[in-house]
C-alpha positions in Angstrom: 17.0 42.6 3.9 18.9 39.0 4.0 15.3 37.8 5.4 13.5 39.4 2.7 16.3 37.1 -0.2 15.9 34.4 1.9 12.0 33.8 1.9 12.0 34.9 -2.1 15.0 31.9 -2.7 12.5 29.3 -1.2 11.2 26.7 -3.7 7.2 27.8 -4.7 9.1 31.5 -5.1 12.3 30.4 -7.2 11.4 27.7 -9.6 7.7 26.5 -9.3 5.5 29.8 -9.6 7.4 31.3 -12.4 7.6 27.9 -14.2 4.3 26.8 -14.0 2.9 30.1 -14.9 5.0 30.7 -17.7 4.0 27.2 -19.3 0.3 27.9 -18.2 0.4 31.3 -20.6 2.4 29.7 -23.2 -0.6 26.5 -23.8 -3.2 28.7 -23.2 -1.5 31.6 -25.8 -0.3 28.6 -27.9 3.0 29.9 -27.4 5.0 26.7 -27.7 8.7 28.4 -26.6 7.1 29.7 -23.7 5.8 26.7 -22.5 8.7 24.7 -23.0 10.9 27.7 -21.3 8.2 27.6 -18.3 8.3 23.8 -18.2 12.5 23.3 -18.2 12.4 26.3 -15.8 10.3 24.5 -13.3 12.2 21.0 -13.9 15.5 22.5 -13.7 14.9 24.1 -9.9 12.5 20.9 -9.0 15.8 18.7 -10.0 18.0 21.1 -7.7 15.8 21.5 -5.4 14.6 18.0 -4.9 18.0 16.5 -5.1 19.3 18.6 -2.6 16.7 18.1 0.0 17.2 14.4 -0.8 20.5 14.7 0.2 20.5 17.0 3.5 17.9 14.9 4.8 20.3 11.4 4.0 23.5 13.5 5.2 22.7 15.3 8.6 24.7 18.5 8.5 24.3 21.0 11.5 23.4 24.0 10.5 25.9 27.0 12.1 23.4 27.8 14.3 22.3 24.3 15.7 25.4 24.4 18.1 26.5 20.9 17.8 29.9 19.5 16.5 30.4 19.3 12.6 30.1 16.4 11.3 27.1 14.2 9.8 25.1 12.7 12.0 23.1 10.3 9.4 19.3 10.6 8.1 17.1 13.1 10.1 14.1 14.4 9.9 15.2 17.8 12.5 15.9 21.1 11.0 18.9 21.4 12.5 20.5 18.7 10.9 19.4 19.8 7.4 22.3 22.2 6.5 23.8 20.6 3.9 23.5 21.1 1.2 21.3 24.3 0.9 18.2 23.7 -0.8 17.6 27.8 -1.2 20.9 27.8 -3.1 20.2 24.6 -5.2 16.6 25.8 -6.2 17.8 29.0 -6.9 21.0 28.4 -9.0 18.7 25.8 -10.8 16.7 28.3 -11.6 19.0 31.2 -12.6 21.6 28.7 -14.3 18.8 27.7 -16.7 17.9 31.4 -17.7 21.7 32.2 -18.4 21.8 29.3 -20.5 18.2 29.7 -22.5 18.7 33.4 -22.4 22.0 34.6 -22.2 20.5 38.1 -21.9 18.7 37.4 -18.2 22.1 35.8 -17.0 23.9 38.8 -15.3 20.6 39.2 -13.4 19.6 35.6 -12.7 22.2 34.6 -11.2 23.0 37.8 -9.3 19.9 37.3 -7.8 20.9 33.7 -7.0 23.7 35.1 -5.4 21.9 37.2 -3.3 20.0 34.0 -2.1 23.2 32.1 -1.0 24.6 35.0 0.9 21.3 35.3 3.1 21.6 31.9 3.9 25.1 31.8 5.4 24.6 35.5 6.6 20.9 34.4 8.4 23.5 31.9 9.8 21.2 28.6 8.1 23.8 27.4 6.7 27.8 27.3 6.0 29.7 28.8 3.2 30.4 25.1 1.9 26.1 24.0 2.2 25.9 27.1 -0.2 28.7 25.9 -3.0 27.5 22.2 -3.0 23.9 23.3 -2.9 24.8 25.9 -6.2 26.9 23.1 -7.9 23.5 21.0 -8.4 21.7 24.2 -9.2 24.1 25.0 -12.0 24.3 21.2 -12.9 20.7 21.6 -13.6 20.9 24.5 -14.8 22.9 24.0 -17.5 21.6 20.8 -18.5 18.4 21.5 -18.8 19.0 24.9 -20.3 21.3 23.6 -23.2 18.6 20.5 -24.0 16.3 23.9 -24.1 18.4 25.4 -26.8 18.7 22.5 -28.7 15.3 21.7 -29.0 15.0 25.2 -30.1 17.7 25.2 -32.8 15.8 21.6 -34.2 12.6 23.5 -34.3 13.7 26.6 -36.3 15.9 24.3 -38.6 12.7 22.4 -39.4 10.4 25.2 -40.2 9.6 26.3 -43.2 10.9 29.6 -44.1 9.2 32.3 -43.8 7.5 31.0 -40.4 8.3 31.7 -37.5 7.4 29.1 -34.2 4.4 29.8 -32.2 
């Protein structure tokens, strides 16, 4: 099962395919909201998820089950030095921090599913408890950024249109 959350919490899964084909059916519907929610979706786990992988490759983290000493060994391009922080938990806390925000509604299970993805990592033994948090911290950071420029650009819209019309 843990496997399963874990290869569903990588990058395409999390962020990029749901993004990009929400914006895709939102230009080709001429659905501007949903293109916009598709395009800040995919930004907000590419700025998690990119960010973090930035940083685990600078930092040099074992990962629990690399069996060296703790510490940071400096940039590195090995696997085993990549546990910190977790790009599965940045993506995906990108991701469901940005639906909680946009749509409150979707939050509960967002980020429970989020959730699910951090635990598989540290259960999977890929990474520690602490490569999770600072991996969801730039997720949520994201997250809520890019979801509350979202709903601002949403509330401008609506306050501009005529009445009577609703936003396509």
């Amino acid at each position: 099962f843990a496997r399963a959350v874990s290869f569903w919490g990588d990058y395409p899964f999390v962020g990029l395919i749901q993004g990009l084909g929400l914006a895709i059916s939102g230009f080709r519907s001429q659905r501007k909201n949903l293109a916009r929610f598709g395009l800040a979706l995919l930004l907000a786990s590419s700025t998690a998820g990119l960010t973090t992988n930035l940083l685990r490759n600078s930092l040099g983290r074992p990962r629990p089950m690399a069996k060296m000493p703790d510490g940071l060994y400096g940039p590195s391009l090995q696997y085993k030095l990549h546990g910190s922080p977790s790009g599965h938990a940045g993506a995906a806390f990108g991701a469901a921090t940005f639906v909680a925000v946009a749509l409150p509604p979707l939050g509960v299970p967002a980020l429970g599913l989020a959730s699910g993805i951090a635990w598989s990592r540290v259960y999977l033994r890929a990474h520690h408890p602490t490569d999770v948090a600072f991996g969801a911290f730039f997720g949520i950071w994201a997250g809520v950024g890019f979801g509350l420029n979202y709903r601002r650009r949403n509330e401008e819209i609506s306050d501009s249109a005529p009445s009577g019309f609703e936003q396509r």
